[in-house]
C-alpha positions in Angstrom: 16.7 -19.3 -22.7 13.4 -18.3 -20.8 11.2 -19.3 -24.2 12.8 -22.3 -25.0 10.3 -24.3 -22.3 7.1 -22.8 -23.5 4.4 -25.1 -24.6 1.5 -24.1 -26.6 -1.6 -26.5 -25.5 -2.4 -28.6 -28.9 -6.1 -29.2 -27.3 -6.6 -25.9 -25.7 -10.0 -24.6 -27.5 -10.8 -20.7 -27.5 -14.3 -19.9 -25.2 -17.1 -19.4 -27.9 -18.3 -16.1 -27.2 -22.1 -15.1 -25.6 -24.4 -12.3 -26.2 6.2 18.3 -13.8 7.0 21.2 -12.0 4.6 20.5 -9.5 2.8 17.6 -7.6 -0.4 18.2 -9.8 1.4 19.4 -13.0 3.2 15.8 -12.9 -0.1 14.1 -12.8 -1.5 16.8 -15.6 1.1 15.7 -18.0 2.8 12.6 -17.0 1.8 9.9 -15.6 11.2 -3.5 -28.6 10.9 -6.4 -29.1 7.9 -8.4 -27.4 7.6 -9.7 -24.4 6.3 -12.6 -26.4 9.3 -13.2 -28.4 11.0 -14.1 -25.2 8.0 -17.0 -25.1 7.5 -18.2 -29.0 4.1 -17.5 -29.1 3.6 -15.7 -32.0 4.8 -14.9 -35.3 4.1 -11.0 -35.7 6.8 -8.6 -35.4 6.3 -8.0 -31.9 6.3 -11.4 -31.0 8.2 -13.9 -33.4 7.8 -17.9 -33.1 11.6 -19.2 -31.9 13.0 -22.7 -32.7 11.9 -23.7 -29.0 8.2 -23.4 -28.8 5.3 -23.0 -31.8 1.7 -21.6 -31.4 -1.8 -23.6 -32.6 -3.5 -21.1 -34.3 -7.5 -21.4 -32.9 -11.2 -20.3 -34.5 -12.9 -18.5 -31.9 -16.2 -19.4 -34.4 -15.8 -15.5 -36.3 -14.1 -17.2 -39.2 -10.4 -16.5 -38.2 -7.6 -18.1 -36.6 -6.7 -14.6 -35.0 -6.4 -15.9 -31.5 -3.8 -18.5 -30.4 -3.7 -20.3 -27.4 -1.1 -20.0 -24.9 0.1 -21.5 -21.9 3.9 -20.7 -20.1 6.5 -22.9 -18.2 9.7 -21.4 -16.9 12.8 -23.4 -16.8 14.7 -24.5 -13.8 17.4 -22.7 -14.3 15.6 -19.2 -14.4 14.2 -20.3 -11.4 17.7 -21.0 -9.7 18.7 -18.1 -11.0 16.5 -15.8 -9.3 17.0 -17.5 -5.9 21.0 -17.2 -6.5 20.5 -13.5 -7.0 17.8 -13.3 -4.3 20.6 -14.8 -1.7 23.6 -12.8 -2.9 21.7 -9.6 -2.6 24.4 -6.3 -0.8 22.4 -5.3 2.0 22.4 -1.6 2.3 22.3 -0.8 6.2 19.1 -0.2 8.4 17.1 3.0 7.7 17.9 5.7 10.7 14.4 6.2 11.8 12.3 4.0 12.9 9.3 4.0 10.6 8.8 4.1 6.7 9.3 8.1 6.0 12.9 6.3 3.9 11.2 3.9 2.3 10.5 0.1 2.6 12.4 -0.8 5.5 15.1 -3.1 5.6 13.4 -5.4 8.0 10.5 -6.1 5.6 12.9 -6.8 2.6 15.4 -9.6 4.7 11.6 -11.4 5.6 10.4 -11.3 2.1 14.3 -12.1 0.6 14.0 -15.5 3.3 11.2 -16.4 1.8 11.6 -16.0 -1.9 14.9 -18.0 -1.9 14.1 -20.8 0.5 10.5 -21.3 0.4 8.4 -19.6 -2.5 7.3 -21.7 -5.3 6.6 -20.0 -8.2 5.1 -23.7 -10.1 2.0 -23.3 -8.3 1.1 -20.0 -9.6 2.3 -21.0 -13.1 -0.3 -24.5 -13.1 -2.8 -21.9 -11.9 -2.4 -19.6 -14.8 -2.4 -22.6 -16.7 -5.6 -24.2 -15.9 -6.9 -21.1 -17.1 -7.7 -20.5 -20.9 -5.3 -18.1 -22.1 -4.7 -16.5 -25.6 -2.3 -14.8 -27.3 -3.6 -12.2 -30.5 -2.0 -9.4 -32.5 -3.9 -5.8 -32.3 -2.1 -3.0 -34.3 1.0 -4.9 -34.3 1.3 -5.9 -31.0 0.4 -9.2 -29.5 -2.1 -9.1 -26.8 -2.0 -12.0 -24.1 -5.1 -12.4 -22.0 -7.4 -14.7 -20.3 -10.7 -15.6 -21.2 -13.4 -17.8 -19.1 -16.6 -18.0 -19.9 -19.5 -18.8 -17.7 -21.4 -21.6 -17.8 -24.5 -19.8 -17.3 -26.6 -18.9 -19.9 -26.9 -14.8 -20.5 -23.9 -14.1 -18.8 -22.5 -10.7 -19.3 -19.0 -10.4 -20.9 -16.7 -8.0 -18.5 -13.0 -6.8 -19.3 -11.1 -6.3 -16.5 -8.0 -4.1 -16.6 -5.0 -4.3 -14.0 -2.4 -1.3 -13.9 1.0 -1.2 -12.4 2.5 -2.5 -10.0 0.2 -5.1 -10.6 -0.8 -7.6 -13.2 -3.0 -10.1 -14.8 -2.4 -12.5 -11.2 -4.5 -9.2 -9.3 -7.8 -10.6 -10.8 -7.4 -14.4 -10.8 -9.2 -14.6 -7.0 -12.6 -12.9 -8.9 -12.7 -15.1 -12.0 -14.7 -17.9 -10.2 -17.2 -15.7 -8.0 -18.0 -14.2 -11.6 -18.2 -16.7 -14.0 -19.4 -19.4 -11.3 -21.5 -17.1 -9.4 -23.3 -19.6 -7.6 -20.7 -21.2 -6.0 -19.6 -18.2 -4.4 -23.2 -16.9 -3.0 -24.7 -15.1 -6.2 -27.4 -16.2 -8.4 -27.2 -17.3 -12.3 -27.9 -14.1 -13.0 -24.7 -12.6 -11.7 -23.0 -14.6 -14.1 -20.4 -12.4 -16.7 -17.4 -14.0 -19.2 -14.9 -12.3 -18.0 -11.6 -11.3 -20.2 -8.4 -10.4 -18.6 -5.4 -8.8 -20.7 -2.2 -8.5 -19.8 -1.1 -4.3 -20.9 1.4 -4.0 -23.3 4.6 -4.6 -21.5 3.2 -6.1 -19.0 3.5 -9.9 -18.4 2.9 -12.1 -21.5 1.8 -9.3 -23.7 4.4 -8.1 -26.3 6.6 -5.2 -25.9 6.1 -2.0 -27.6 9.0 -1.6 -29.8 8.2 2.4 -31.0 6.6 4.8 -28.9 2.6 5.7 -28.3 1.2 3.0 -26.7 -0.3 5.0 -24.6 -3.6 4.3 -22.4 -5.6 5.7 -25.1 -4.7 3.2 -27.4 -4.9 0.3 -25.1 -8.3 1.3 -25.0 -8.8 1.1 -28.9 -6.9 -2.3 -29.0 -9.4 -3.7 -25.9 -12.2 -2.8 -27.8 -11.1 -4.2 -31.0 -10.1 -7.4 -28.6 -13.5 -7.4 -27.5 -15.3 -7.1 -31.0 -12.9 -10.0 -32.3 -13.8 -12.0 -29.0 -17.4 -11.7 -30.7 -19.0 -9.3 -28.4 -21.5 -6.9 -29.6 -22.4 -6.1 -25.7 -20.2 -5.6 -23.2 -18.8 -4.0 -20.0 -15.7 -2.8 -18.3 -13.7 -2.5 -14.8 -10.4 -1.0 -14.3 -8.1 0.1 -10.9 -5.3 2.8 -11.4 -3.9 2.2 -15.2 -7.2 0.0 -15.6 -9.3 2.7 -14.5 -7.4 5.2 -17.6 -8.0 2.2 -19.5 -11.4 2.0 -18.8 -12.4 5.6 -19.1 -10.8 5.7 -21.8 -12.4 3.5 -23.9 -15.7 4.9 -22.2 -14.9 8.2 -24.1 -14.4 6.2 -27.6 -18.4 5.6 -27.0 -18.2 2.1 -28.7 -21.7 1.4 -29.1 -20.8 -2.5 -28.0 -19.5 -0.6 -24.1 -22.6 -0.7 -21.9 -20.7 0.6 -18.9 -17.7 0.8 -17.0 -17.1 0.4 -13.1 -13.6 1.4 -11.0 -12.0 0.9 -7.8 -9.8 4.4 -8.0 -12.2 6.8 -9.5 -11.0 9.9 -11.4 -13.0 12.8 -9.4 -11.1 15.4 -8.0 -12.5 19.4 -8.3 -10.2 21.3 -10.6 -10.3 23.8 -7.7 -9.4 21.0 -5.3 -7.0 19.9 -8.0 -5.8 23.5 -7.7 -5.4 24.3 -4.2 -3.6 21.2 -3.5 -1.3 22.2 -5.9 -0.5 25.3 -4.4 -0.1 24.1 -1.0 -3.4 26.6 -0.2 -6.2 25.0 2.1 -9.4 23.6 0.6 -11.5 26.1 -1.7 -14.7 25.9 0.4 -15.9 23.9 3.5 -15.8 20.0 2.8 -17.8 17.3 4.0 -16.1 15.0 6.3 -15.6 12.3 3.7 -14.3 15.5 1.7 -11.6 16.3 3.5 -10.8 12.3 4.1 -9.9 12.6 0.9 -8.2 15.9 0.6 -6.1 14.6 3.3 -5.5 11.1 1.4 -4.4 13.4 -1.8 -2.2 16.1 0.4 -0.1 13.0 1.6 0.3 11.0 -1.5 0.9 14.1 -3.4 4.3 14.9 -0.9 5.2 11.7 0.0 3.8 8.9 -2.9 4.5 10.7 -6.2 8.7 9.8 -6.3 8.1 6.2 -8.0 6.1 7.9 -10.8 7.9 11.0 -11.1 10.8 8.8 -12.2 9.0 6.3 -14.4 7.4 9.2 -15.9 10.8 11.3 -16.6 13.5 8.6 -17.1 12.3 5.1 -17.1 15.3 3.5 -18.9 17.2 4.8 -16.1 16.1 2.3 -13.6 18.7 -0.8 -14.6 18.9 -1.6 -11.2 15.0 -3.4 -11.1 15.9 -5.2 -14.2 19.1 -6.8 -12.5 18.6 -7.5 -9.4 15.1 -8.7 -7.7 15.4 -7.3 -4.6 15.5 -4.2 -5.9 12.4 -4.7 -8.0 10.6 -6.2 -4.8 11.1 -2.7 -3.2 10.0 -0.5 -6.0 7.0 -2.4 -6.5 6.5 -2.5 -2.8 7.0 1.0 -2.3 3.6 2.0 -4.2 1.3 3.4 -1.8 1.4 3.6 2.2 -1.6 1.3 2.8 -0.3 -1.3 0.8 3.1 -1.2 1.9 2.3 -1.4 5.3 -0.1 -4.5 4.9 2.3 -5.8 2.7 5.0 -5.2 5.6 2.2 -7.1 7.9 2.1 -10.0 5.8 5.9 -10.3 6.2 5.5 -10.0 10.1 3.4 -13.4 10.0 -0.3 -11.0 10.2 -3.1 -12.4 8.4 -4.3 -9.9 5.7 -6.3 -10.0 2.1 -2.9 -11.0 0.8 -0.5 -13.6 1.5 3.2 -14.5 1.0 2.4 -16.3 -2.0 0.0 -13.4 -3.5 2.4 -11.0 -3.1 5.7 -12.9 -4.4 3.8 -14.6 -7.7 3.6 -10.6 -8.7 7.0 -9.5 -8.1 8.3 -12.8 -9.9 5.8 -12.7 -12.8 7.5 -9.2 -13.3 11.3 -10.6 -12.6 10.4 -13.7 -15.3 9.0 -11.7 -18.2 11.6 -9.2 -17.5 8.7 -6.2 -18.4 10.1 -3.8 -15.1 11.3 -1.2 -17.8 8.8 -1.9 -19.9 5.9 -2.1 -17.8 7.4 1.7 -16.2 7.2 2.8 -19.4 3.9 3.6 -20.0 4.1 6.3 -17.3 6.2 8.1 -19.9 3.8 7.7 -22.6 1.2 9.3 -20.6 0.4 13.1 -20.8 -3.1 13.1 -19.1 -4.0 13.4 -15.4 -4.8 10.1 -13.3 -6.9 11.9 -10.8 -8.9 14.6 -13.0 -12.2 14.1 -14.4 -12.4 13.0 -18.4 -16.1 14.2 -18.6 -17.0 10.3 -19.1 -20.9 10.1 -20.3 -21.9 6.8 -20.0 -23.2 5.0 -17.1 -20.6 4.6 -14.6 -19.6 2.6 -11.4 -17.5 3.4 -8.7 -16.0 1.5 -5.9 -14.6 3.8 -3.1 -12.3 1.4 -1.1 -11.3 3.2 2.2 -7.0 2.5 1.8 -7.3 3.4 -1.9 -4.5 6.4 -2.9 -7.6 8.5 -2.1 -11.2 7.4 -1.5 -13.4 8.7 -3.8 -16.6 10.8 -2.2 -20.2 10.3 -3.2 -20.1 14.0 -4.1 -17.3 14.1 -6.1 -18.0 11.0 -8.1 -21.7 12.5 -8.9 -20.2 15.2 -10.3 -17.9 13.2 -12.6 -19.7 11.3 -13.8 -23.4 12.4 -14.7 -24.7 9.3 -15.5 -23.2 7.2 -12.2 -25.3 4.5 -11.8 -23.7 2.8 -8.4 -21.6 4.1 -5.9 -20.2 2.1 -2.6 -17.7 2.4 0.0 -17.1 -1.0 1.1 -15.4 -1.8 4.4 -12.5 -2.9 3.9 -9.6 -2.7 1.1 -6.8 -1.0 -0.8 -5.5 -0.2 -4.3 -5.3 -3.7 -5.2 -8.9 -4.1 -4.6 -9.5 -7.1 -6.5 -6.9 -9.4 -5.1 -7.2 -7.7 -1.4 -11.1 -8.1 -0.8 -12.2 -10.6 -3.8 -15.9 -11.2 -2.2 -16.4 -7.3 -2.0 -15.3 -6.3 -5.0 -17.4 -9.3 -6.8 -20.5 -7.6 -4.9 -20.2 -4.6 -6.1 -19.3 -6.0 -9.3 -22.7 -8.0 -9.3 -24.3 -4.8 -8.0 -23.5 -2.8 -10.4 -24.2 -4.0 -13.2 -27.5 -5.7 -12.5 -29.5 -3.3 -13.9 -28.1 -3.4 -17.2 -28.3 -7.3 -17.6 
């Protein structure tokens, strides 16, 4: 059994803490037992201690023994496992055209298949995670896994960082050191921030919602109550697609502790725009030229990127198929956005990109291992609010307009968002998965951002 070879570190000590019809109506109202049971490292309801494994309670200095270290190792035999299935995979035949309008290509998925059975080793991303301090607590009934690293230096600014799907906790491992170590990687003490990193429920080491409404409105409630019980009374917050509903979200609780929040995939778009687009009309008014680069962005996604969501959102306990064979989770995660797929497809080609081999396999794996691809797609279902539209956030805000996002957010339309925006970039270079794609830039802006406030 997958949980029977989890340790929990006996030594590991908890970082003290420092100061539907329709393209657009889909996005309008769309969007069991814990993961951790499968890993022993907890004894709530959503995450039960098995014979195989135990958990060492921790004080985090509060006066609790709330948070519980937490470290994983996967057997050898789930390892074998997955390489058996990757090897035995039924082939469908090659697409009849000779691009991506079908899909991931066949192509692509033989490379990446080679390479997860013969060569991939998941151990290194696994003693990675695990050199990391990572914790395990219950919030509302669920247990929350996450990572925690504070800096060294003094003052440093606590930051939670949210991931969405089809990503995970591994997305922001590259930007841990640049921000808690900041002068290793070019910045000065005074870029400094502890950074926390949860895993969403249903996600990775988190536990798995058993009822319905964990929706991203509570995940925003449980990060700030993680955040309080961490022993923060300041603090800010970053999020990319769910992260960035995340983010907002608990921007709109207006926790006094929440300075300010920054995103990589904005929510700005004109309810005329919003509008139009829906209706297959042309653009309201005249639009600036970084306007109508992201009208365009928007047009595409909306008719050719919405299908994965559309069915997450509608019937996620339909999709067996990802939670029994790998290949076919490899090509529904890869099949997220054009930009990505196509440097994904790169990579696969032997390209140097932002992403390796490695990068790109630890995430599909970490998904395959936890076995979370139903209920990591669930959370699409819980959701009934738009991922686009603005939520009418009031506090300061940060944006990061990366040019291969979904759409790339324009100065104009970010200003009117968000009232107070505070910083607003369009770096060079970079995609949906910002953070792991383009770590320096996204730790500049990042630094940037958030100066002011420090």
């Amino acid at each position: 059994m997958l949980h029977d070879d989890v340790q929990i570190p006996n030594g590991a000590a908890i970082p003290a803490a420092s100061s539907g019809a329709t393209r657009r109506s889909f996005l309008a109202s769309s969007a069991a037992a814990g993961v951790l049971s499968l890993f022993s490292v907890g004894s709530s309801a959503a995450g039960p201690a098995s014979a195989g494994g135990s958990t060492k309670p921790e004080d985090a200095g509060f006066g609790t023994a709330a948070v519980r270290s937490f470290s994983v190792s996967f057997p050898k035999a789930d390892l074998a496992d997955l390489r058996k299935r990757v090897s035995a995979t039924r082939w469908p035949e090659r697409e009849t055209v000779g691009d991506t309008t079908q899909g991931v290509q066949l192509a692509t998925m033989q490379k990446l298949a080679q390479y997860w059975a013969n060569d991939y080793d998941w151990k290194k991303i696994e003693a990675k995670l695990n050199a990391l301090p990572q914790f395990v607590t219950t919030i509302d009934g669920l247990d929350i896994h996450f990572i925690h690293v504070r800096s060294k230096h003094a003052n440093a600014l606590p930051v939670i960082i949210t991931h969405g799907w089809p990503g995970s906790i591994i997305e922001q491992l590259k930007v841990i050191g640049p921000l808690t170590d900041p002068t290793l990687y070019g910045g000065t003490t005074e870029d400094a921030f502890d950074v926390v990193i949860p895993s969403l429920p249903g996600y990775g080491f988190s536990g798995k919602p058993t009822t319905t409404g964990w929706d991203p409105a509570r995940i925003a409630r449980a990060w700030i109550v993680l955040m309080k019980r961490l022993g923060y009374t300041r603090f800010v917050a970053q999020g990319g697609d769910w992260g960035n509903s995340v983010t907002e979200l608990m921007a709109l609780q207006t926790p006094p502790e929440l300075l300010a929040i920054h995103t990589n995939m904005a929510a700005t778009v004109p309810p005329e725009i919003e509008r139009a687009l829906n209706l297959h009309q042309p653009p309201p008014y005249e639009l600036s030229a970084d306007e109508k680069r992201a009208w365009d962005q928007l047009d595409f996604f909306y008719q050719h990127g919405l299908g994965y969501a559309e069915e997450m959102a509608a019937r996620p306990e339909t999709l067996f198929g990802i939670e029994d064979s790998p290949i076919g989770l490899a090509a529904w995660i890869l099949d997220h956005d054009a930009a990505s797929e196509a440097l994904i497809a790169r990579v696969f080609d032997g390209q140097a990109e932002g992403l390796t081999r490695d990068d790109i396999l630890d995430n599909i794996t970490l998904y395959w291992l936890t076995r979370t691809a139903i209920s990591s797609a669930r959370l699409y279902w819980e959701y009934k609010g738009g991922f686009f539209d603005p939520r009418g956030v009031s506090i300061p805000v940060a944006v990061s307009a990366f040019p291969d996002e979904i759409y790339q957010a324009p100065k104009s339309w970010a200003q009117e968002a968000y009232p107070k925006l505070i910083f607003y970039n369009r770096p060079p270079k970079g995609g949906h998965f910002a953070a792991w794609e383009q770590p320096q830039l996204f730790t500049e802006d990042l630094r940037a951002a958030f100066r002011p406030l420090r």
